[in-house]
C-alpha positions as CSV (number, residue, x, y, z in Angstrom):
1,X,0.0,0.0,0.0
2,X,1.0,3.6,-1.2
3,X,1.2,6.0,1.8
4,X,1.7,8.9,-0.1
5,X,-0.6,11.5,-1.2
6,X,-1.2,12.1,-4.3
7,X,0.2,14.9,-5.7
8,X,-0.7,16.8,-9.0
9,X,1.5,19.0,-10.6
10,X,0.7,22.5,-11.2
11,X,0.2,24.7,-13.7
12,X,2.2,27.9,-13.5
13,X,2.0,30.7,-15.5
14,X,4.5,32.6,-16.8
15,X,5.3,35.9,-15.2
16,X,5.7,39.0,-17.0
17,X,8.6,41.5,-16.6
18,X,8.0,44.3,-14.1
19,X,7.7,47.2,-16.8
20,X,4.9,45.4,-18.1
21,X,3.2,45.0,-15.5
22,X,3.1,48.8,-14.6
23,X,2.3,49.8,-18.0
24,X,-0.7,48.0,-17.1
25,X,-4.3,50.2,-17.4
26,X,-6.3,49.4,-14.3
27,X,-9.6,47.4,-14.5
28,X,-10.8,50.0,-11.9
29,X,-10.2,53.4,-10.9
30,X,-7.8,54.0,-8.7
31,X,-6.3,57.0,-6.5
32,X,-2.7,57.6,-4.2
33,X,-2.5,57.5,-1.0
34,X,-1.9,60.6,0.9
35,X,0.3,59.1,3.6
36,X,2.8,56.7,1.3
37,X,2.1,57.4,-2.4
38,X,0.8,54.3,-3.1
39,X,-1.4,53.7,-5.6
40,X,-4.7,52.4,-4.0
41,X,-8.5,51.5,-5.4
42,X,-10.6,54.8,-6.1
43,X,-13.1,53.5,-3.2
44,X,-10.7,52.1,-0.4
45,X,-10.8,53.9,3.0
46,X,-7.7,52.1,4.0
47,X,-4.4,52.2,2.5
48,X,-3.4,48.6,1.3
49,X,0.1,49.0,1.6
50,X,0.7,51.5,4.8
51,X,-2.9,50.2,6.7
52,X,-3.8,53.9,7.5
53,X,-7.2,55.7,6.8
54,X,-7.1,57.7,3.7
55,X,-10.7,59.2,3.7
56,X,-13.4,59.4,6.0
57,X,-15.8,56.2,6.3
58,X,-19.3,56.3,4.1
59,X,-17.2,57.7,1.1
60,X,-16.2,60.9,2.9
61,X,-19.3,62.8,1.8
62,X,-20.8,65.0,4.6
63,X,-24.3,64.5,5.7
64,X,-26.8,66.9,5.6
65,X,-27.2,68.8,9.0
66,X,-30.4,70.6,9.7
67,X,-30.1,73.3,12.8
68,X,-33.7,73.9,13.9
69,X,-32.8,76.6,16.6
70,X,-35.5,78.3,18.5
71,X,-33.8,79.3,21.4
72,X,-35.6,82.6,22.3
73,X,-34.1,83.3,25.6
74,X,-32.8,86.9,26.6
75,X,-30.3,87.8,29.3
76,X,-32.1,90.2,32.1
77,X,-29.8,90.8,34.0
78,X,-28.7,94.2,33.6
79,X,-25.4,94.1,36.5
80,X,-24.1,91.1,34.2
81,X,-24.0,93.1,30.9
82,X,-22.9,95.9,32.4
83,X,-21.8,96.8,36.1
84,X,-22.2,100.6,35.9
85,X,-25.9,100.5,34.1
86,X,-27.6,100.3,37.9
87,X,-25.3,102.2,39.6
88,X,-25.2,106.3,40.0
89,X,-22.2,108.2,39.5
90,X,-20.4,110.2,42.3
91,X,-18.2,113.1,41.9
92,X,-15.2,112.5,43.9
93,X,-14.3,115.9,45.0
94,X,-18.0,116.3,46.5
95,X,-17.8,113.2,48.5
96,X,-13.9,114.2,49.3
97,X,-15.2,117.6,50.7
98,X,-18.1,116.1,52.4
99,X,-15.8,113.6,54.4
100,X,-13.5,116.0,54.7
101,X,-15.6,118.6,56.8
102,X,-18.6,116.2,58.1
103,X,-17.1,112.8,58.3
104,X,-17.5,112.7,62.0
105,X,-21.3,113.2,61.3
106,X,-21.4,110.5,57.7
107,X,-22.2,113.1,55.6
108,X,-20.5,111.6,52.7
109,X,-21.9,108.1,53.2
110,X,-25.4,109.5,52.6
111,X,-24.2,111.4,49.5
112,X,-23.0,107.9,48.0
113,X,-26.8,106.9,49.2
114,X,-25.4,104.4,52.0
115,X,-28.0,105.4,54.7
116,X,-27.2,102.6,57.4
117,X,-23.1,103.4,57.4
118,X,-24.3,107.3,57.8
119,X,-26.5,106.5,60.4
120,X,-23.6,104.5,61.9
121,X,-20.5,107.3,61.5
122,X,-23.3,109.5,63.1
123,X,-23.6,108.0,66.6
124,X,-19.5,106.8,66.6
125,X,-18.2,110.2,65.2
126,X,-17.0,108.4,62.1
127,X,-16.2,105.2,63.8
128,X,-14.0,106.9,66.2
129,X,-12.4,108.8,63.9
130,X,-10.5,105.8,62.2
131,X,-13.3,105.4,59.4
132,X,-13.6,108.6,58.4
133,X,-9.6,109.2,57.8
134,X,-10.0,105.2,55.7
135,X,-12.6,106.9,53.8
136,X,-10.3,110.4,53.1
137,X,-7.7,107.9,51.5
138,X,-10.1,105.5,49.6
139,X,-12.0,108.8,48.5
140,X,-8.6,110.4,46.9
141,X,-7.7,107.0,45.3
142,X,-11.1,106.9,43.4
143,X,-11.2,108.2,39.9
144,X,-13.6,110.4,39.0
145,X,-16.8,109.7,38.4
146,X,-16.9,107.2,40.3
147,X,-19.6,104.4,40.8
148,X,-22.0,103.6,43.6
């Protein structure tokens, strides 16, 4: 008994030079990478020769994007958009001269509109004198118009 398989020969065919196979024209259509050069099928995503993407998947067309937007909000709140829009403007040199000669009494804290703190440097004689010389120095160091 034979234990060998049996074996057929095969039929090679012959192999043509490598300028001939270049000069080749494609079946397809084809396209280069844009990572290695290589020429590639028009329709691969992937690079056959490097494995990287070369276009995005679906064909690389973009879908259509509808924006249906109906936000109708509104910002109301005025100190936000702008810190000055509910304050009052101060001239400096009024509340300067106000502390100045009835600081002991507040005089300049009701000017800016700040009712309890003139209350306050009323009955303390402008917290014992040490608020209302605070209140000289912060009042130079302001610019003018200032902000309250």
């Amino acid at each position: 008994m034979n234990t060998e398989p049996n074996v057929q020969p095969q039929e090679t065919q012959p192999q043509q030079p490598a300028e001939a196979q270049s000069a080749q024209v494609p079946s397809e259509p084809m396209k280069f990478c844009k990572h290695c050069g290589a020429q590639i099928p028009a329709d691969a995503v992937i690079c056959t020769h490097c494995g990287r993407q070369v276009e995005a998947v679906g064909g690389g067309a973009t879908p259509n994007i509808v924006i249906n937007n109906t936000n109708t909000n509104q910002n109301t709140n005025v100190n936000a958009l702008n810190a000055n829009v509910a304050k009052k403007a101060r001239n400096k040199w009024v509340a300067f001269f106000l502390c100045l000669f009835l600081g002991f009494f507040g005089a300049h804290k009701f000017y800016e509109g700040k009712v309890g703190m003139g209350i306050l440097y009323l009955f303390t004689g402008g917290l014992f004198a040490i608020g209302w010389f605070v209140d000289l120095i912060a009042l130079l160091l302001k610019p003018n118009p200032y902000f309250v």
